[in-house]
C-alpha positions in Angstrom: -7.6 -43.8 -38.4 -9.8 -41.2 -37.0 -10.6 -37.8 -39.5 -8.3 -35.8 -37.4 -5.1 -37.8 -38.4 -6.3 -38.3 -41.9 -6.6 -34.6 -42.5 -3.2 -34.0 -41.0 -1.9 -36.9 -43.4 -3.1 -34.6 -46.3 -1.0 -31.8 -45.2 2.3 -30.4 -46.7 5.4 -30.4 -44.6 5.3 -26.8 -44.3 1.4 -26.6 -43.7 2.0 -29.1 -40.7 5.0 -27.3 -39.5 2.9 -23.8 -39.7 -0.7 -25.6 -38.3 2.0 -27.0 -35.3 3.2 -23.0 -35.1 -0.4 -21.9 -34.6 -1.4 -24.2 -32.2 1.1 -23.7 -29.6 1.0 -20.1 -29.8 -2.6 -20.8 -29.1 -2.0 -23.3 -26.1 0.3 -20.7 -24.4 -2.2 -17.9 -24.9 -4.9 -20.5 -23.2 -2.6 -21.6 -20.6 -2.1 -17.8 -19.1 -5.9 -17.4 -19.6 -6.2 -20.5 -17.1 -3.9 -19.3 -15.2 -5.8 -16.0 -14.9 -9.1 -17.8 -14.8 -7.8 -19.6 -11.4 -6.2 -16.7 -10.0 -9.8 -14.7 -9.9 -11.7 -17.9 -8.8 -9.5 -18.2 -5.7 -9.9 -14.4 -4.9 -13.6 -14.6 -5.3 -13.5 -17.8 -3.4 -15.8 -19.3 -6.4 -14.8 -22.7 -5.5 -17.1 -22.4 -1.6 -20.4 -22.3 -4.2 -19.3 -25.2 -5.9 -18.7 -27.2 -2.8 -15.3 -27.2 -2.3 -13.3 -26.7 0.3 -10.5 -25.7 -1.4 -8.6 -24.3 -5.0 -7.0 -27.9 -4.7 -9.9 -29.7 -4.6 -11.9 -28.0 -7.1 -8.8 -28.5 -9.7 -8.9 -32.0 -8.9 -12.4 -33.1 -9.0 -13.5 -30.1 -11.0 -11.6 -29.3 -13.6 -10.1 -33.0 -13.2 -6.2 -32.2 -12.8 -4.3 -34.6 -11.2 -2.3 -33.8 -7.8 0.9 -32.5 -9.6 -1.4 -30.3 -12.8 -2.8 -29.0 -9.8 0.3 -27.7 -7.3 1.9 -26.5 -10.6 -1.1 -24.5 -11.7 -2.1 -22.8 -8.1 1.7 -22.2 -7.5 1.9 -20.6 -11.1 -1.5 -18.8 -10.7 -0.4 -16.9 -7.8 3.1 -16.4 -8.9 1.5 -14.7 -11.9 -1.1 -12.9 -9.5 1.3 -11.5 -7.6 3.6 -10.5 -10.8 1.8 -9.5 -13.0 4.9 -8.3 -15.7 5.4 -12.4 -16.0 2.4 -12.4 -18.4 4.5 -12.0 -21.7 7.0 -14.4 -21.1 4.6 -17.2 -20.1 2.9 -16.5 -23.2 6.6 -16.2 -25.2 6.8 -19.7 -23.9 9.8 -18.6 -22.1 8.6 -19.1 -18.8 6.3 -22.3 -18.4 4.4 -23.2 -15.8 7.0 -26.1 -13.9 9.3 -23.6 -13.8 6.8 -20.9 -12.1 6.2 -23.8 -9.6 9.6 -24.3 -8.9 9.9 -21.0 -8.1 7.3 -20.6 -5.6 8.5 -23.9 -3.8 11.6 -21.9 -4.1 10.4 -18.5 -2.2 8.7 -20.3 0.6 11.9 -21.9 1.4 13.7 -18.8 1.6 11.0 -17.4 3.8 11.3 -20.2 6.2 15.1 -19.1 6.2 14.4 -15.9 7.0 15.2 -14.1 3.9 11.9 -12.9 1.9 12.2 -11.5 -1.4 11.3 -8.4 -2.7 9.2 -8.1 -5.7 11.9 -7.0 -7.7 14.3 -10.0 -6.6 11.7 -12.3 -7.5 11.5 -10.8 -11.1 15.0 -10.6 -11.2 15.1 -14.2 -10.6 12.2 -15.1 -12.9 14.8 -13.0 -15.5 17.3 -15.4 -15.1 15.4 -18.5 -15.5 13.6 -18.0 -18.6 14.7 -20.3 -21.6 16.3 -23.1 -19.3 14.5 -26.9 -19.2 13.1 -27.8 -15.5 16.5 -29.3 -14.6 18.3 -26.6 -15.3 15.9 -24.2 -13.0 16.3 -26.8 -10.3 19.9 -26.5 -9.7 20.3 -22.7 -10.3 17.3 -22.0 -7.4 19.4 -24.7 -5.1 22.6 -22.6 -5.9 20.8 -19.3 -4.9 19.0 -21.0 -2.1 19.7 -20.2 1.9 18.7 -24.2 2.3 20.1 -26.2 -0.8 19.7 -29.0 1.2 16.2 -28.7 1.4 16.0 -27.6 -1.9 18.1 -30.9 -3.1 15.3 -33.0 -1.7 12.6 -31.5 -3.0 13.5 -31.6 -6.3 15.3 -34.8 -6.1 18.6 -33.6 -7.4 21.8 -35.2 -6.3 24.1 -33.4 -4.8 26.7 -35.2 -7.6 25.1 -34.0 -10.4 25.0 -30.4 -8.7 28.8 -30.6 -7.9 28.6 -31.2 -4.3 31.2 -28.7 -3.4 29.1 -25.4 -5.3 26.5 -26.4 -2.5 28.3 -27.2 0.5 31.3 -24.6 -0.1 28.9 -22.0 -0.3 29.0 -18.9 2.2 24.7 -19.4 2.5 24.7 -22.8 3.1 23.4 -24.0 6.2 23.7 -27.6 8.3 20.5 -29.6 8.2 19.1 -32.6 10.0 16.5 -34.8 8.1 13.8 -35.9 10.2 11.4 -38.1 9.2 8.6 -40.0 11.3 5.7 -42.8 10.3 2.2 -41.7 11.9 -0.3 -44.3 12.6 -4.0 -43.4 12.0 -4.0 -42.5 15.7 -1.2 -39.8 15.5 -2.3 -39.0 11.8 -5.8 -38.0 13.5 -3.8 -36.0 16.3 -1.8 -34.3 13.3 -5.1 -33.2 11.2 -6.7 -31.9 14.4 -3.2 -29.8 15.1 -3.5 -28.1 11.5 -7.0 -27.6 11.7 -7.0 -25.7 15.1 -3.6 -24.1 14.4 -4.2 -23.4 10.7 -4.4 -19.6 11.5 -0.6 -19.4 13.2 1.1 -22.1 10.5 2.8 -20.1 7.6 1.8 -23.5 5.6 0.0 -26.9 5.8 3.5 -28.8 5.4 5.4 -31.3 8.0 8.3 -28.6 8.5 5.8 -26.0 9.3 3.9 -27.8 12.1 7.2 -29.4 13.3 8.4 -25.4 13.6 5.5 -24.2 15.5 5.0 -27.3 17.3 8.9 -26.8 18.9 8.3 -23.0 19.1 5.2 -23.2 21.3 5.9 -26.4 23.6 9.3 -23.9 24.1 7.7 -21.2 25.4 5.4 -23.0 27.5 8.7 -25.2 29.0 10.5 -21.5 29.6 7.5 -20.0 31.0 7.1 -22.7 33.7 10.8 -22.3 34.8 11.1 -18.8 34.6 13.6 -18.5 32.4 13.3 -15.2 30.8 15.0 -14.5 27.0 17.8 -11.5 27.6 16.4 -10.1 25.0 13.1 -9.4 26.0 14.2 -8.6 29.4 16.8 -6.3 28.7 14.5 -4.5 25.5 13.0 -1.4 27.1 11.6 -0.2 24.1 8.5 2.6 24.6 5.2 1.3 24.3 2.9 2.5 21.4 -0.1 4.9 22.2 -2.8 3.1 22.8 -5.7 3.7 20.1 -8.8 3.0 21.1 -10.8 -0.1 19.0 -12.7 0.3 16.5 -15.3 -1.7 17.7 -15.8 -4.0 20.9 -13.5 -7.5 21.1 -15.8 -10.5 21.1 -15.2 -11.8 24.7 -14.3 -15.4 25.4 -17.7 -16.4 26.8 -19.1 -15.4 24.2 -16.6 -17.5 21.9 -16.9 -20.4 23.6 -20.7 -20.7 23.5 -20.4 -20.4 19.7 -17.8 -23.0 19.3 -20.3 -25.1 21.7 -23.0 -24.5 19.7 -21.2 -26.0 16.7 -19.6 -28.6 18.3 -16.3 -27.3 16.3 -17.3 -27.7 12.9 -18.4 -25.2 9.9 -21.8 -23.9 10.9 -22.6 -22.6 6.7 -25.3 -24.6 5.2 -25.6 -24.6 1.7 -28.4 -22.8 0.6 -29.1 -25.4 -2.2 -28.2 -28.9 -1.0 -29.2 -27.6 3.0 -26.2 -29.7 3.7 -24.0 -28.2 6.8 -19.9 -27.9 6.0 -18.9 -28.9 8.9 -15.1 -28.4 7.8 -12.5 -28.3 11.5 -10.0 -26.4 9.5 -9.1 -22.7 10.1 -12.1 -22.1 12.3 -13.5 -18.0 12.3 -15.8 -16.7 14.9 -17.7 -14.7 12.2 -20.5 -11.5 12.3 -23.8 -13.1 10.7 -24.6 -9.4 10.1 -21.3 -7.5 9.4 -20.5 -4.9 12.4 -19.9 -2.3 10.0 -24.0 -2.6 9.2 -24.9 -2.7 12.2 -24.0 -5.8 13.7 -23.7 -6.9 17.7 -21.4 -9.1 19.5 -24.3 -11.9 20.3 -24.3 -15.0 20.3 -27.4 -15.2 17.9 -25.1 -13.0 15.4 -21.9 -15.0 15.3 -21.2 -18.2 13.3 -18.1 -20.7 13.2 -17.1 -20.9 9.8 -14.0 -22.5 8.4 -12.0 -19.5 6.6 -13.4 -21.0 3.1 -17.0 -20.0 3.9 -15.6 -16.9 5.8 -14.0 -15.6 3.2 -16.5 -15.9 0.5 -18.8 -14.8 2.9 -17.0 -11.6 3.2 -16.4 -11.3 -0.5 -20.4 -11.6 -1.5 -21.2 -8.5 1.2 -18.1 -6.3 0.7 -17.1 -7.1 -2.8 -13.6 -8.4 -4.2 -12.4 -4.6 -3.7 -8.9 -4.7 -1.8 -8.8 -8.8 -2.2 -5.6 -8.2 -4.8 -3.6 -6.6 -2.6 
């Protein structure tokens, strides 16, 4: 028996039960602080200097969170970023961070369904949520949700224990088709490479949203090639905005081809301790080695591919966090 458990041996009933009390209080306050903690590092893009490609990774092999600690403390980090008022109940303990995660999975299904929420919905939501165990959250977000379906699988609730008729009797529900498909390393590769070079036009990195974008674009192409024209754009006469003139000159595609050339498609930052090159594919930037606003050109010599990682802390250590909250 180590000291710890001796000592707590030696306690009273009501000193344990108080000690207990203290502690908890003391683990929620700590929690938020994480939470806080995480929220400034991503803004800062802290975890570029450290090596890291991502918030994800760092939590992983940083800070040693597994997979599921980590998606539960990034969802609830930028729930909290973006609400701020949440801080009190998290640290009440009636909000806890599964149930913040559950949430965000929550609004970015509702986004995909085409019905965003307001600020205040989301608080209003939160409102209604606090005190309930993770179950409970579960199946009142599915009964709110524009896709319980989708909602049902993701949290692995049967629709039995739901009651099957709340979901499917509903005036929001929707019909859905699972899909599901097995990649082989070749199609896994072709996958990777389709995120990477679309990572700026996908709302997310998951199978729904490349699947969406994926139909979307092959689509247009399809329509464009017949000439089949949507009625609505046809028919829209809408009058065209004034034209403002740029505030600087567009990079021209010579120019951005050379550059992506030069790297060969990869991360052009080299860290300026290791001297090891990034050479990340995903969410390539053509970037200004010296910022236009000081002064910068459009040459080849001053532009850099950098994966939006190194771009973005780039652009945080010459400008400053200002405006990054928002």
């Amino acid at each position: 028996m180590n000291q710890t458990n001796q000592n707590l041996r030696r306690l009273t009933d009501q000193d344990l039960l108080q000690q207990t009390e203290l502690l908890v209080q003391k683990e929620r306050t700590t929690t938020l602080a994480v939470l806080q903690c995480l929220g400034e590092i991503e803004i800062r893009r802290l975890f570029v200097d450290l090596g890291f490609s991502s918030m994800y990774e760092m939590c992983i092999k940083h800070y040693k969170y597994s997979e599921g600690q980590t998606q539960r403390r990034l969802s609830a980090a930028r729930l909290l970023k973006e609400l701020p008022e949440i801080e009190s109940k998290i640290q009440s303990g009636n909000l806890n961070i599964t149930t913040l995660a559950k949430v965000q999975t929550f609004v970015r299904a509702e986004k995909q369904a085409q019905h965003v929420l307001s600020k205040e919905e989301k608080l209003q939501l939160l409102e209604g949520l606090q005190n309930k165990s993770t179950r409970e959250a579960e199946k009142e977000l599915v009964r709110q949700s524009h896709q319980p379906e989708f909602l049902l699988g993701k949290f692995n609730i049967s629709e039995t224990s739901l009651n099957e008729s709340a979901v499917k009797n509903s005036a929001t529900s929707e019909s859905f088709v699972k899909f599901e498909a097995l990649l082989d390393q070749e199609n896994q590769k072709l996958l990777q490479e389709f995120k990477e070079l679309f990572a700026h036009e996908l709302s997310d990195t998951s199978s729904l949203s490349v699947l969406q974008l994926l139909l979307k674009k092959t689509l247009k192409e399809k329509k464009q090639k017949l000439g089949l024209v949507s009625v609505q754009k046809h028919n829209a006469r809408l009058p065209s905005a004034p034209k403002v003139a740029p505030l600087r000159s567009a990079i021209s595609i010579h120019v951005k081809r050379a550059v992506w050339r030069r790297a060969q498609g990869c991360c052009e930052h080299v860290d300026s301790n290791s001297k090891q090159r990034c050479l990340s594919k995903y969410a390539l930037q053509t970037d200004h080695i010296k910022p236009v606003a000081l002064g910068g050109d459009n040459s080849i010599q001053n532009l850099a591919l950098l994966c939006r990682a190194h771009n973005s802390r780039r652009a945080v250590k010459t400008f400053g966090v200002v405006g990054m909250n928002d």
